[in-house]
C-alpha positions in Angstrom: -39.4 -15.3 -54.5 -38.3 -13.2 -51.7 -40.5 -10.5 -50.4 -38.8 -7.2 -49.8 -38.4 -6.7 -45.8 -40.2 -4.1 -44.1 -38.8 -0.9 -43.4 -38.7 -0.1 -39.5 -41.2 2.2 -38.2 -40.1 5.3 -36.5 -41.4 3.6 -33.5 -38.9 0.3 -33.6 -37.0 2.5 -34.2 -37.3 5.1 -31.2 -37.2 1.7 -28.9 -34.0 0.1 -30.7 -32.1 3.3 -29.7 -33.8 3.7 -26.4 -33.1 0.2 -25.1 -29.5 0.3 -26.7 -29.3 3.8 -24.5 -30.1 2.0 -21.7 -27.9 -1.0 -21.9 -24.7 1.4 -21.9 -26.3 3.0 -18.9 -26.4 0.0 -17.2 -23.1 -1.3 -18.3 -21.3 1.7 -17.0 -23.6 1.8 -13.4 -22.2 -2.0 -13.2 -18.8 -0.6 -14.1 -18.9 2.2 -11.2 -20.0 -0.4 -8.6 -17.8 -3.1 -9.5 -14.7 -1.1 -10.3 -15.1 2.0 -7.6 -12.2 2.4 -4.9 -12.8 2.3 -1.0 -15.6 4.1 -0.1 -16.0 6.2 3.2 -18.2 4.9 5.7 -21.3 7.3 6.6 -20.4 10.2 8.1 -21.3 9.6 12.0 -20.5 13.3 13.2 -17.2 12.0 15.1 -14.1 12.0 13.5 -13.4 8.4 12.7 -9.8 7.8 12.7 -9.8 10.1 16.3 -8.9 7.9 19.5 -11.7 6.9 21.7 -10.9 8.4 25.0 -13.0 7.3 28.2 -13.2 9.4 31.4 -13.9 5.8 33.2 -10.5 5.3 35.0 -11.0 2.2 35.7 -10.2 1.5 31.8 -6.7 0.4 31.0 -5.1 2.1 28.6 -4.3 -0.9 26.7 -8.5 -1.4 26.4 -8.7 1.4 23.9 -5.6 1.8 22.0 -4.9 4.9 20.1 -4.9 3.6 16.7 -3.7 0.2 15.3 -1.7 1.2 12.3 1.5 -0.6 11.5 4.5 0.6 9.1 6.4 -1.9 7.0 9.3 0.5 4.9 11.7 -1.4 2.1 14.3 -0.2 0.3 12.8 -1.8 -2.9 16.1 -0.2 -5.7 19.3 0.7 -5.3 21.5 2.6 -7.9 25.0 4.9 -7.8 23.5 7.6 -5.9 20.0 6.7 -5.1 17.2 4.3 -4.8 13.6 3.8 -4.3 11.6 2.7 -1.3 7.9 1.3 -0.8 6.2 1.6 2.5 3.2 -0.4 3.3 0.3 0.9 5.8 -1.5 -1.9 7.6 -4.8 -1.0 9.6 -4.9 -3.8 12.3 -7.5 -2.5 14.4 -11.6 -3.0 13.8 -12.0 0.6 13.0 -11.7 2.4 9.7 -8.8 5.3 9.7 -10.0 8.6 7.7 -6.6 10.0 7.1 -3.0 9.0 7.9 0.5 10.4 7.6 3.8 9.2 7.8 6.8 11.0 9.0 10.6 9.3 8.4 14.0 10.9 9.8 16.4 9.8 7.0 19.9 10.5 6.8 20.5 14.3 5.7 21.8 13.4 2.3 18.6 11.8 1.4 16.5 14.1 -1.2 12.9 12.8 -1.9 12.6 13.3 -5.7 8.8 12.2 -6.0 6.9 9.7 -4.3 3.4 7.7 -5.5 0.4 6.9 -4.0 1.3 9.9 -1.4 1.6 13.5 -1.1 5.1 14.3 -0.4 7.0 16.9 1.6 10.5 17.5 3.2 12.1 19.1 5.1 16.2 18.6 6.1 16.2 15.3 7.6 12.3 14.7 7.7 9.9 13.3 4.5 6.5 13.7 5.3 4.1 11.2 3.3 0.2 12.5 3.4 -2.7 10.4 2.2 -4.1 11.1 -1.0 -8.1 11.9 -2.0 -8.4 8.4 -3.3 -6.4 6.6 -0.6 -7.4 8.4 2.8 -9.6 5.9 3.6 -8.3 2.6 5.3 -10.6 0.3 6.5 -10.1 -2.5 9.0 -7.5 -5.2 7.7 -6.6 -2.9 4.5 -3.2 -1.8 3.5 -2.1 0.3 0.9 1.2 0.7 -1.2 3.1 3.7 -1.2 6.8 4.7 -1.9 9.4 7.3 -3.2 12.6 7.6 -5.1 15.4 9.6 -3.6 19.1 10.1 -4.4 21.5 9.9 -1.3 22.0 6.8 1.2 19.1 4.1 1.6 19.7 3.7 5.2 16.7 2.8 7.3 15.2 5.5 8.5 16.0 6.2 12.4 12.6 7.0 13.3 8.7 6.8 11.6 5.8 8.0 13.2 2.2 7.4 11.6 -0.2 9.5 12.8 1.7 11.1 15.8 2.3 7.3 17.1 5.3 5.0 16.5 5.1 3.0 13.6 
């Protein structure tokens, strides 16, 4: 009949646990590659989202423009005292931005309850949206998705700066 199987040795079984160890460590390294968010670009020693500035006059200014960042802002929901908006940041130039914040005049009813993908602050009349650890990084062509909820009027906002310039 049937011959009774052979018991492992501690050996086999040493290596069973050993390559099964290192098939979850290689699973999860495959995980942290595939699955990781923007990464920064090497650190150069100049600030990378700073303008270039030439001492060349004979530049224009319109060669080297100060950063190409455009603002997109939606009132997204509206409700009996409040709503919700999303803005989207677009980086349209060929150079990563390290950083970015958005300022907004709303009208002075308008109180920012909380706000995602953003660090929020305000002050009467202002909302100030900050980048985030994870999100501060915005390579060329990238966007990212941020917004708030607020209770007072969802009027456009009469001004937005991103970074100091116009959005």
């Amino acid at each position: 009949m049937w011959q009774r199987l052979t018991r492992y040795t501690r050996r086999e079984k040493f290596l069973a646990v050993l390559a099964g160890t290192l098939v979850v460590a290689v699973a999860v390294l495959i995980g942290f590659v595939v699955f990781r968010g923007p990464t920064r670009p090497p650190a150069t020693g100049a600030p990378v989202a700073t303008p270039r500035r030439s001492a060349d006059a004979s530049r224009s200014p319109a060669a080297s423009p100060p950063q190409a960042l455009k603002t997109e802002y939606l009132v997204r929901g509206r409700w009996p005292g409040g709503f919700n908006a999303e803005l989207v940041i677009t980086n349209l130039g060929s150079e990563p931005i390290e950083g970015w914040t958005v300022r907004l005049r709303l009208p002075p009813d308008v109180k920012v309850g909380s706000a995602w993908s953003a660090d929020v602050s305000q002050a009467p009349g202002v909302v100030t949206l900050r980048s985030q650890p994870w999100n501060t990084y915005l390579g060329p062509g990238a966007a990212i998705h941020l917004g708030f909820e607020a209770t007072g009027n969802p009027a456009a906002p009469t001004s937005c700066t991103v970074n100091d310039s116009p959005c």
